[in-house]
C-alpha positions in Angstrom: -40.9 88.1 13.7 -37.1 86.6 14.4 -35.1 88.6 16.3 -32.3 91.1 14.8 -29.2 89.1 14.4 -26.8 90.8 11.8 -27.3 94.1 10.9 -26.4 93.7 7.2 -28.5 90.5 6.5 -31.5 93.1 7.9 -30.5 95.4 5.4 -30.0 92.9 2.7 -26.2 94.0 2.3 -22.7 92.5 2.1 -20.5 92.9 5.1 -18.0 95.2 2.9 -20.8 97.3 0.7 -19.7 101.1 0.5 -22.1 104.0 1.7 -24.4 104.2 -1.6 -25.1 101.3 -0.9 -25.9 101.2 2.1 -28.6 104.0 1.5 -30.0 102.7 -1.2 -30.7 99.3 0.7 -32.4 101.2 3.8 -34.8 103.0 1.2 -36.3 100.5 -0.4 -36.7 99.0 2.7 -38.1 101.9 4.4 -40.7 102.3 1.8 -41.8 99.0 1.7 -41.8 99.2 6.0 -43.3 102.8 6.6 -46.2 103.0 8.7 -47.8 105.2 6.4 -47.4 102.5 3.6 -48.7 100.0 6.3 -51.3 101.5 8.2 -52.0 99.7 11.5 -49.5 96.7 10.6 -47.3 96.3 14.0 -45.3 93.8 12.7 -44.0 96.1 9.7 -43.8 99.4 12.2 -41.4 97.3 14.3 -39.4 95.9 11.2 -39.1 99.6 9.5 -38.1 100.4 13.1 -34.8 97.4 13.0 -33.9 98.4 9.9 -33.7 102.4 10.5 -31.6 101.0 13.3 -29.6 99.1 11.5 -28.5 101.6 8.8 -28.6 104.5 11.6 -25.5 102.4 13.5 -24.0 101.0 10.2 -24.0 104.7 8.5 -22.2 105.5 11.0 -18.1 104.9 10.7 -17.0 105.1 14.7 -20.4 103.2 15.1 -20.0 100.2 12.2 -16.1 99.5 13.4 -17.5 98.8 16.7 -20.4 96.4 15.6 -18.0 95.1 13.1 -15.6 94.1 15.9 -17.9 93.0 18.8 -21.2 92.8 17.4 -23.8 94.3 19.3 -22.0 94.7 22.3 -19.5 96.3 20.7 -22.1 100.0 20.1 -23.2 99.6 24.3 -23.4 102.7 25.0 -22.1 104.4 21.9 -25.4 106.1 20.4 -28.1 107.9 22.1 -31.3 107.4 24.2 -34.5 109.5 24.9 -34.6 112.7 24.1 -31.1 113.1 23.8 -31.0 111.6 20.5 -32.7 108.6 20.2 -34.2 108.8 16.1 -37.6 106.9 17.7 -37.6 108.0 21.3 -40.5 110.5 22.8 -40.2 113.2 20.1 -40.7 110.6 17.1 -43.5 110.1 15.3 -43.7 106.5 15.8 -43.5 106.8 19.7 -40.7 104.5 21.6 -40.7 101.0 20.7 -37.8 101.1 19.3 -36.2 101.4 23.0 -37.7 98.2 23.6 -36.2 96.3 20.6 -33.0 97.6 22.4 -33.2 96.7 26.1 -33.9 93.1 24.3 -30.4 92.8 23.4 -28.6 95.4 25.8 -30.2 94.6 28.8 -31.9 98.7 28.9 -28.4 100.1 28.5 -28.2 99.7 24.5 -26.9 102.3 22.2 -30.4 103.9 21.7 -32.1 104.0 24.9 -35.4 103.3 25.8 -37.2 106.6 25.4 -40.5 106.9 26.9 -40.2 110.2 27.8 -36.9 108.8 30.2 -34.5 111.3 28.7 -30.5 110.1 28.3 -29.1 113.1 31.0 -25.8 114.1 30.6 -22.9 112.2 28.9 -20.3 112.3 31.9 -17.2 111.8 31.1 -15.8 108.7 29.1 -14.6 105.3 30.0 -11.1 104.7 30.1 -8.9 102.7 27.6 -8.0 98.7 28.3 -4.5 98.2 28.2 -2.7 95.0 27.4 0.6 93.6 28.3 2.2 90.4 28.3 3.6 88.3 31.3 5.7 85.2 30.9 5.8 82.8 33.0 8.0 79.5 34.3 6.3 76.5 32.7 5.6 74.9 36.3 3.9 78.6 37.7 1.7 78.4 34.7 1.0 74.2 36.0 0.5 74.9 39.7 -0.7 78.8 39.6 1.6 81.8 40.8 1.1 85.3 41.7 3.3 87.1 39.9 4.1 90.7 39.6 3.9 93.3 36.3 4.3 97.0 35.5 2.7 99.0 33.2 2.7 102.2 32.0 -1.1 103.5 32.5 -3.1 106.9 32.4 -4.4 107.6 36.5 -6.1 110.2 37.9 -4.0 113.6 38.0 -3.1 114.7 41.7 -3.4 118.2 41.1 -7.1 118.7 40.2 -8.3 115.3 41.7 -8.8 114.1 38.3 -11.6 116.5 37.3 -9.4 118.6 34.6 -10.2 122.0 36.1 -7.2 123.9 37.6 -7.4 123.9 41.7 -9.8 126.7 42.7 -11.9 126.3 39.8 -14.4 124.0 38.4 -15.8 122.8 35.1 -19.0 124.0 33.3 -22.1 122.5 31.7 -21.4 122.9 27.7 -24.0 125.4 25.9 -23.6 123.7 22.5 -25.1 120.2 23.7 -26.8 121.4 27.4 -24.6 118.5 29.0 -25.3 116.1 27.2 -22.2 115.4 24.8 -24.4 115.0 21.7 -25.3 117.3 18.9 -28.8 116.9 17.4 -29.4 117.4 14.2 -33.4 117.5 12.6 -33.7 116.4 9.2 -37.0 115.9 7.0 -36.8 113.7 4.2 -39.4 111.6 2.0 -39.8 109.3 5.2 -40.9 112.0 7.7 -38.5 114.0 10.4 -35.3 112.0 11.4 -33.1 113.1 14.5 -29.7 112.3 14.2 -27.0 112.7 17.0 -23.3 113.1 16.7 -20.2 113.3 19.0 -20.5 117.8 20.6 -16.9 118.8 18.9 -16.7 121.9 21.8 -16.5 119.3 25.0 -15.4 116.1 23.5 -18.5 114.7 24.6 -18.1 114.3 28.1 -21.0 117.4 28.4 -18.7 120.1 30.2 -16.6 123.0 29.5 -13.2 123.8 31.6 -12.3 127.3 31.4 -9.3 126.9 33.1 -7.5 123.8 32.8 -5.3 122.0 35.6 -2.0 122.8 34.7 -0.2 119.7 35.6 -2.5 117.4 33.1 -3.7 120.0 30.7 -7.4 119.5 31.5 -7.2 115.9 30.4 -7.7 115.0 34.0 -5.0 112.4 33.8 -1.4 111.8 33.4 0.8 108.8 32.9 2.5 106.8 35.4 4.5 103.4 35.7 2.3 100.8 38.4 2.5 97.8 39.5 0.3 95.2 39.7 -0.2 92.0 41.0 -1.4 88.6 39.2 -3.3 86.4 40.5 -2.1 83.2 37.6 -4.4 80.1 38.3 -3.1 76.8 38.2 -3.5 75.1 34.4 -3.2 78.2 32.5 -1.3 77.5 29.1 0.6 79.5 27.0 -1.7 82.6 24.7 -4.5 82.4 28.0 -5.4 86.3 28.4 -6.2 87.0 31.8 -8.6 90.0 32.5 -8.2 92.6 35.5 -11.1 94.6 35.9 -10.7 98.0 36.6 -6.6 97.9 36.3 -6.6 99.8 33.0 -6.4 103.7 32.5 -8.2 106.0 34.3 -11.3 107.4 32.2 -10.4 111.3 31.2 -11.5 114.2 33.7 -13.1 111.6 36.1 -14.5 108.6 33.7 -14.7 105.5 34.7 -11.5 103.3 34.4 -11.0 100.6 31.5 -9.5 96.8 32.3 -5.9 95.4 32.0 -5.8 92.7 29.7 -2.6 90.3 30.4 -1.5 88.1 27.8 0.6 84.6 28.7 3.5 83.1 27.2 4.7 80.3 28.8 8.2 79.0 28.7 8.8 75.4 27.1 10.1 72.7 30.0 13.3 71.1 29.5 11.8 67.5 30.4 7.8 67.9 29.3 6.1 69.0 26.6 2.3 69.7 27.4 -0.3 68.4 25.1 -4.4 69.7 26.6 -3.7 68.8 30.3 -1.5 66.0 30.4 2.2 65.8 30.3 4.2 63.8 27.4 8.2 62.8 28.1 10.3 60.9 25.3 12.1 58.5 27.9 15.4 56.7 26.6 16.4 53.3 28.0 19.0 51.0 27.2 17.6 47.4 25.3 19.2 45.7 28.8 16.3 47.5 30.7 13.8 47.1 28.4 14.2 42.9 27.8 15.1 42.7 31.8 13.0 45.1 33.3 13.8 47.7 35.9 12.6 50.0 38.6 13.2 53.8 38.4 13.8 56.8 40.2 11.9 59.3 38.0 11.2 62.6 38.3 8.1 64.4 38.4 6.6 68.2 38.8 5.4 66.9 41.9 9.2 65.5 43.3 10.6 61.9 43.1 8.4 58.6 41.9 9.1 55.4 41.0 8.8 54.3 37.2 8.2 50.4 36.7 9.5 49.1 33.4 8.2 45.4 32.7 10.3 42.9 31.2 9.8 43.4 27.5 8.9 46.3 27.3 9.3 47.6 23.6 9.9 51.0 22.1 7.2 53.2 21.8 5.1 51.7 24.8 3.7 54.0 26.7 3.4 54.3 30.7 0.7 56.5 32.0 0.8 57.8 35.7 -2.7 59.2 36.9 -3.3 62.6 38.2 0.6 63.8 37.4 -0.6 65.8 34.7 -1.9 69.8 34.6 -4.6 71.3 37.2 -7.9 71.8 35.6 -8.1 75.4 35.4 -12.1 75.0 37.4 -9.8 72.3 39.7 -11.5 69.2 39.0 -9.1 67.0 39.2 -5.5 66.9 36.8 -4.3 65.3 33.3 -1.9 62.4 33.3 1.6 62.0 32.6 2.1 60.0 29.9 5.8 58.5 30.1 7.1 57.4 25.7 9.6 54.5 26.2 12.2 54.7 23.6 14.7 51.9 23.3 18.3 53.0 22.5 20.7 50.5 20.5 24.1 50.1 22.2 26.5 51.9 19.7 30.5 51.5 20.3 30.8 48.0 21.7 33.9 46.8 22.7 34.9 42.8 21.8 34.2 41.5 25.0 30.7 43.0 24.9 30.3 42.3 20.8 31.6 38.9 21.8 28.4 38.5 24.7 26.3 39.9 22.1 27.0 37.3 19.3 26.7 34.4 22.0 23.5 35.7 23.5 22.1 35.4 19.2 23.5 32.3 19.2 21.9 31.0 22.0 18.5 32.3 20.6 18.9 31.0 16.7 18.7 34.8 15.6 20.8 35.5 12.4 23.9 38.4 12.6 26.1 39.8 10.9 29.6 38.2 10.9 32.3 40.0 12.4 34.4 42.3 10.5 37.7 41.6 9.6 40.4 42.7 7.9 41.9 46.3 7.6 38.7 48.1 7.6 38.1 46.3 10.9 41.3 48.0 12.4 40.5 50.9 10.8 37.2 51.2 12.6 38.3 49.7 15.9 41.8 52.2 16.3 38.6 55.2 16.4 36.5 53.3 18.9 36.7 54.9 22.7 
């Protein structure tokens, strides 16, 4: 049997189908997969089983955003396990495979633990929020790597109750509408036998406890906001829209949760000289036609200080002059791009006579065809504006 690897090619739906038909789908699936239609066929059991998972997350509007964003990954954590909730766990008639099918893709920490009689324990409080901001950076710190310094404004743990929520003196206390958990059950018989369906507990805000008397500096929340500054470690080669991730910089998780990641977004700013293109470095160089038929030896300029550009005799517009390793870092530092030097030829504008008169001989002396000098008073004209 493949694996489950969209949730709405399992059900046979489109990615935008409403709720009708969402249901509809699952039940005539779940007819054609019961176990009681298919008596001792384990491959059906364990497809009804996918599918009732499928519709159970996609049903579900929190639930269906996240797997619509992320996938998967993105309903970690999000749904029940055991006893706690879990539609096939101990309590279900069709025992707890279905935890299996989950610690296949989740790794044993899935949405819908793994049951078994394991039991999901108490909520805890929830993880805190990732927070983004964006850092620009010098075109040569984003080249060689920097460490450069942001702020942010980000939810830490409040002072005055240690986080926790509970005024000082006091402390929180288990919630009687889910016993800790953070989950309401809810028992439902239908065609297809009893289905146990859990929701967010409304009284605790699912983090399983009750504070009777909040902290008076954070209102129970167990945070507050505060500007902090961090540090950013920028490694060399990084080009302009690379997000770096900081683990465990973002806010603080509410009344002691765990805290969320700082996601730092680069823009880098252009180079007067170079324009990047992968990992090597492009420059549009001008030279005058006198260097380019004579040839010529140059002090040129590079992100890593002075070199020396040779220009052949010959050399045409549009040739291009490569100098190994003068490029952009890898970003796993194997090595560096090139820098890749464009020759462009200039035509000498505003000649004087002595130099138009070097210019026609030097033809001459070549059996090249030119124009013949101007004369007359448009001649004047143009030479009384000449510098």
């Amino acid at each position: 049997m493949p694996p489950i690897t969209d949730f709405y090619v399992l059900l046979g739906v489109t990615r935008d189908c409403s709720d009708d038909d969402l249901k509809k789908a699952y039940r005539r699936l779940a007819r054609e997969l019961h176990p009681d239609a298919n008596p001792g066929n384990k491959e059906a059991e364990e497809r009804f089983k996918e599918v009732t998972l499928a519709y159970e997350v996609l049903r579900d509007p929190e639930k269906r955003r996240q797997y619509d964003a992320f996938g998967i990954d993105g309903i970690r954590g999000t749904g029940s396990a055991g006893s706690a909730g879990d539609p096939f766990g101990a309590g279900s008639p069709f025992g707890a495979g279905l935890g299996d099918i989950f610690e296949a893709f989740f790794g044993g920490g899935g949405g819908f633990g793994g049951g078994g009689g394991r039991g999901r324990g108490p909520a805890g409080p929830p993880r805190g929020p990732d927070l983004e901001t964006v850092l620009e950076l010098e075109f040569t710190a984003a080249v060689f790597g920097s460490q450069e310094e942001i702020e942010a404004r980000v939810p830490v743990p409040c002072g005055g109750c240690a986080g926790t929520g509970a005024a000082p003196g006091t402390t929180s206390s288990t919630c009687p509408s889910c016993q800790g958990t953070g989950e309401i059950r809810r028992v439902r018989h239908s065609i297809l036998g009893q289905m146990v369906t859990a929701g967010p507990c409304g009284d605790c805000g699912t983090t399983g406890q009750i504070i009777a008397s909040p902290c008076p500096q954070c209102r129970g929340d167990g945070r507050v906001i505060e500007q902090k500054s961090f540090l950013v470690d920028v490694p060399a080669g990084v080009d302009d829209g690379t997000t770096l991730r900081l683990t465990g910089k973002g806010g603080a998780g509410p009344r002691g949760g765990p805290v969320g990641d700082l996601f730092v977004h680069l823009r880098v700013r252009p180079h007067e000289v170079f324009e990047r293109q992968g990992y090597d470095l492009v420059h549009e160089l001008h030279i005058p036609f006198t260097q380019a038929a004579l040839g010529a030896r140059l002090d040129y300029s590079t992100l890593d200080g002075d070199d020396e550009l040779h220009i052949h005799p010959g050399t045409h517009s549009g040739k291009e002059i490569r100098l190994r390793g003068k490029g952009v870092p890898y970003v796993d530092g194997r090595g560096r791009g090139d820098l890749r030097v464009h020759v462009v030829v200039d035509t000498p504008v505003g000649l004087t006579a002595e130099q138009e008169d070097l210019l026609r001989r030097f033809a001459e002396e070549r059996d090249e065809t030119v124009a013949p000098p101007e004369t007359g008073l448009l001649s004047k004209i143009r030479g009384a504006f000449k510098p």
